[in-house]
ZAMARGU-4260 file (C-alpha; in steps of 0.2 Angstrom, whole numbers, plus 5000, padded with zeros to 4 digits):
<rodrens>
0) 5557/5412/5638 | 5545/5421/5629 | 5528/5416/5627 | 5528/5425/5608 | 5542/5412/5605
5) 5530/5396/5610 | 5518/5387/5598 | 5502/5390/5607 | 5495/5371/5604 | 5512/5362/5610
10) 5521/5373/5618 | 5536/5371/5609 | 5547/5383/5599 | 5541/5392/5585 | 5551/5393/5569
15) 5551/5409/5554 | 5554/5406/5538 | 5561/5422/5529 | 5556/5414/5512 | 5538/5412/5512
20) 5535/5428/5527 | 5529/5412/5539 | 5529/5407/5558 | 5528/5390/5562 | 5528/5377/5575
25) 5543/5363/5573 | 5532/5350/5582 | 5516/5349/5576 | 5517/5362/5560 | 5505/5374/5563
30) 5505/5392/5556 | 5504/5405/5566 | 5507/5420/5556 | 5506/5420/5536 | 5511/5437/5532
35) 5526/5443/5542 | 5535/5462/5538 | 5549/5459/5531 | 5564/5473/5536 | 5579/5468/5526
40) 5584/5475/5507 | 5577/5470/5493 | 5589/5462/5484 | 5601/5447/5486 | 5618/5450/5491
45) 5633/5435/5491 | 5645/5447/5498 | 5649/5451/5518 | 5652/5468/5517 | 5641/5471/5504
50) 5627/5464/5514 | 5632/5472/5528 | 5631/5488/5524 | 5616/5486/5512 | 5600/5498/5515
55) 5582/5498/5508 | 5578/5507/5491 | 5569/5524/5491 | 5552/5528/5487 | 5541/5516/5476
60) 5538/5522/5459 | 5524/5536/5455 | 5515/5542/5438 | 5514/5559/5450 | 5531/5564/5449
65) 5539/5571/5432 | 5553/5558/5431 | 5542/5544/5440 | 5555/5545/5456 | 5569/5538/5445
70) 5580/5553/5447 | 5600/5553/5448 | 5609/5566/5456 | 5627/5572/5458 | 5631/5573/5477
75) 5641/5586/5483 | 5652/5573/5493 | 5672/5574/5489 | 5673/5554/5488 | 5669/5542/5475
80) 5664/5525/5479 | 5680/5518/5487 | 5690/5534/5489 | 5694/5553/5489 | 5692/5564/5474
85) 5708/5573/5467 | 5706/5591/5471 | 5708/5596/5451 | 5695/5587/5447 | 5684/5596/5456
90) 5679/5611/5442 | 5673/5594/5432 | 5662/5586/5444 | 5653/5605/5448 | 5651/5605/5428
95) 5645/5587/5426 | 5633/5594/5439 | 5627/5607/5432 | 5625/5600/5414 | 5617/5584/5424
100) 5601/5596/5430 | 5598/5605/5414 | 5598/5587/5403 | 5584/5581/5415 | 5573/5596/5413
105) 5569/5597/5393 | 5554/5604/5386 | 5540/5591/5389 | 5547/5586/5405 | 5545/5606/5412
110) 5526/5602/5408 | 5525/5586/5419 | 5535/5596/5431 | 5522/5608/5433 | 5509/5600/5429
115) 5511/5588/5445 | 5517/5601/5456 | 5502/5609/5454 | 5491/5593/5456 | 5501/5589/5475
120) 5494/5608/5479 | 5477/5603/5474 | 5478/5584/5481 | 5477/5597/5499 | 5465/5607/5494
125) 5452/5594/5489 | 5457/5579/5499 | 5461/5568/5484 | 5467/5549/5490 | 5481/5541/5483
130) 5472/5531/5469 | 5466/5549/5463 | 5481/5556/5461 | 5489/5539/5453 | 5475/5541/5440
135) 5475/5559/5436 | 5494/5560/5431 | 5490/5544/5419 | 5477/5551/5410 | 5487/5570/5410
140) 5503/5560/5404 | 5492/5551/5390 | 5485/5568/5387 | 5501/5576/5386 | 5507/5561/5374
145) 5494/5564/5362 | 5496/5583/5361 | 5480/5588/5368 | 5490/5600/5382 | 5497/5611/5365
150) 5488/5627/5366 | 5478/5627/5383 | 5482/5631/5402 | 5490/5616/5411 | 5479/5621/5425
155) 5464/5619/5415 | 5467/5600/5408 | 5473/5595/5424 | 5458/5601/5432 | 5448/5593/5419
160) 5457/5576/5422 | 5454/5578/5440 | 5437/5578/5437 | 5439/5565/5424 | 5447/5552/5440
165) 5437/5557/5452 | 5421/5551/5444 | 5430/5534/5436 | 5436/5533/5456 | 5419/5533/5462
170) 5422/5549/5473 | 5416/5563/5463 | 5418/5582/5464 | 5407/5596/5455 | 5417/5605/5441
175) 5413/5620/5453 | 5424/5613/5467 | 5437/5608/5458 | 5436/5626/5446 | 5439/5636/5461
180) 5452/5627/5469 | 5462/5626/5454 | 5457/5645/5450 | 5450/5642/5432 | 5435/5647/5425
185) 5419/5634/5424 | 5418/5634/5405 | 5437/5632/5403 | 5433/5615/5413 | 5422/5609/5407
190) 5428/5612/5386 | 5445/5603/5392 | 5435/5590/5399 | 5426/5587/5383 | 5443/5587/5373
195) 5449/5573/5385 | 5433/5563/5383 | 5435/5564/5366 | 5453/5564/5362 | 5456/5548/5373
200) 5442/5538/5373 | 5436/5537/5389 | 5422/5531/5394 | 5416/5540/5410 | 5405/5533/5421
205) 5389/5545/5428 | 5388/5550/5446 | 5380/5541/5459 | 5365/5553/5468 | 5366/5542/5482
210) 5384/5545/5485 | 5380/5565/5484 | 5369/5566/5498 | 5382/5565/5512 | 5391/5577/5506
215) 5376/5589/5504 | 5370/5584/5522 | 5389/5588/5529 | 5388/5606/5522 | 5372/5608/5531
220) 5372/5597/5548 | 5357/5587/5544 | 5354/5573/5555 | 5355/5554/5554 | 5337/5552/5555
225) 5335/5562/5539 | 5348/5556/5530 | 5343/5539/5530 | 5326/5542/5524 | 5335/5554/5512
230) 5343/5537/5506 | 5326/5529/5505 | 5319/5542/5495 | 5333/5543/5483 | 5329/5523/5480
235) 5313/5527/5475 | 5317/5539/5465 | 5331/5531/5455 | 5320/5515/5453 | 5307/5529/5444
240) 5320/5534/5432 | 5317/5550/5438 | 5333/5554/5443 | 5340/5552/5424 | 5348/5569/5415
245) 5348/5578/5433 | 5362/5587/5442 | 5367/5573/5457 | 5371/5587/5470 | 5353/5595/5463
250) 5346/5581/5465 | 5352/5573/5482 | 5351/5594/5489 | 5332/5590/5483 | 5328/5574/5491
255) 5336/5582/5508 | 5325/5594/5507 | 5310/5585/5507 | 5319/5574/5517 | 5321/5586/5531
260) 5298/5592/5530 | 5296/5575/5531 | 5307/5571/5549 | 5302/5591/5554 | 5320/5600/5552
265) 5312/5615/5543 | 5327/5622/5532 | 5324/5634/5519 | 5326/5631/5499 | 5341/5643/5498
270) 5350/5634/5510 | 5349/5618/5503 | 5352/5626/5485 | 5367/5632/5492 | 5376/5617/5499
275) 5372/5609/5482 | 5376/5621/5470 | 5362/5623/5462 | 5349/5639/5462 | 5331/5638/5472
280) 5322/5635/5451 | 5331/5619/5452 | 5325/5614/5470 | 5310/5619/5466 | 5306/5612/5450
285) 5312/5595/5454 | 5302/5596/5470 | 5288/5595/5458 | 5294/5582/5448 | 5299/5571/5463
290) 5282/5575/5470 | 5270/5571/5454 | 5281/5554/5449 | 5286/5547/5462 | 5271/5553/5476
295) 5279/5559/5489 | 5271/5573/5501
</rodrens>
């Protein structure tokens, strides 16, 4: 016999409840697994050959799909759900067909359509999780629903909603990044995300520095070393308020920087400005505030 099949106290047989998704012993009652994966359907079914023939349901229900995954379609089978179709009622069905297609596809819904086709592109491009994208097609929908999509570019609000999630998320992207991989223009952005703001009354939360500096440090292989003091300086620095009304990725591609004098990986300013976005003014100049406030060689 299987050892699985043994309660590991008693040594006697183990029993599963389908019910509750638990393993246990019929001796002494102890559980052995709580949470069991459950592979039949999901639903109840009093009849043989219904439950017989019975499968799982499709896909779970997304914001990120126009319809929301609950679709229906005409097959192009010959049988109904018992028996064959009558050959002169085939020019019906292909009609019932066609007419099935165009009623699904009305004005509003060609705008989710491609709206969300374009966010599955961009979902690639930027390496958004699934959260994200759950979050971005519910603030486009409420966008859509309040009209705010009437007159401007669906790339450009959904870009500005992208934005909008990844900063309620807690996984930010710059306006830059997410402009050029939705090919928009940086002022279209960032307008639509001020119409958003405003039109929905969102309330936005401000971006981590701390979280920024990995990112900058990716872009240019600094080490671990650095990084952590990086981290350390970036604690100081917020503690000293200093780091309010800054740009995030200025700020941790500025605290890098000194970061990297400090542990002796000389990098230039351009470099760092570079893999933050920013120019070398703004390194420079917060290099000088960082460095009066919050003394630091």
């Amino acid at each position: 016999m299987d050892n699985s099949l043994l309660c590991p106290i008693c040594n006697n047989l183990l029993i599963s409840d389908v019910e509750c998704g638990e393993v246990f012993c019929s001796t002494c009652g102890i559980v052995t697994v709580d949470r069991t994966e459950q592979a039949g359907p999901e639903w109840r079914s009093f009849n043989f050959v219904e439950n017989r023939n019975s499968q799982r349901t499709g896909a779970p229900l997304s914001l990120a799909r126009h319809d929301k995954g609950l679709y229906t379609v005409i097959g192009n089978t010959i049988k109904d759900a018992s028996h064959e179709i009558d050959s002169y009622l085939y020019p019906s069905i292909r009609r019932l067909k066609t007419l099935d297609s165009r009623t699904q596809l009305d004005a509003s819904t060609r705008n989710l359509k491609e709206a969300f086709s374009q966010l599955d592109r961009l979902r690639h491009k930027l390496g958004l999780s699934e959260n994200i994208v759950e979050k971005v097609a519910y603030i486009y929908r409420k966008a859509h629903e309040r009209k705010l999509v009437r007159g401007r570019t669906i790339s450009g609000v959904l870009g500005a909603a992208v934005y909008i999630a990844c900063r309620e998320i807690g996984n930010p992207r710059t306006m830059k990044d997410i402009a050029r991989a939705i090919n928009v223009t940086h002022r279209e952005l960032r307008r639509n995300y001020g119409i958003l703001v405003l039109g929905l009354d969102l309330k936005v939360p401000l971006i981590d520095p701390m979280n920024c500096i990995n990112r900058v440090a990716n872009k240019i292989g600094i080490s671990e070393k650095t990084r952590r003091h990086a981290m350390d300086l970036m604690s100081i620095v917020t503690e000293r308020r200093e780091s309010n009304g800054k740009n995030p990725m200025g700020l941790a591609a500025t605290v890098l920087y000194l970061s990297s004098l400090a542990q002796g990986e000389y990098k230039t300013q351009l470099i760092f400005a570079e893999a933050g976005g920013v120019t070398e003014v703004t390194i420079r100049n917060l290099v000088k505030g960082i460095r009066k406030q919050c003394m630091v060689p």
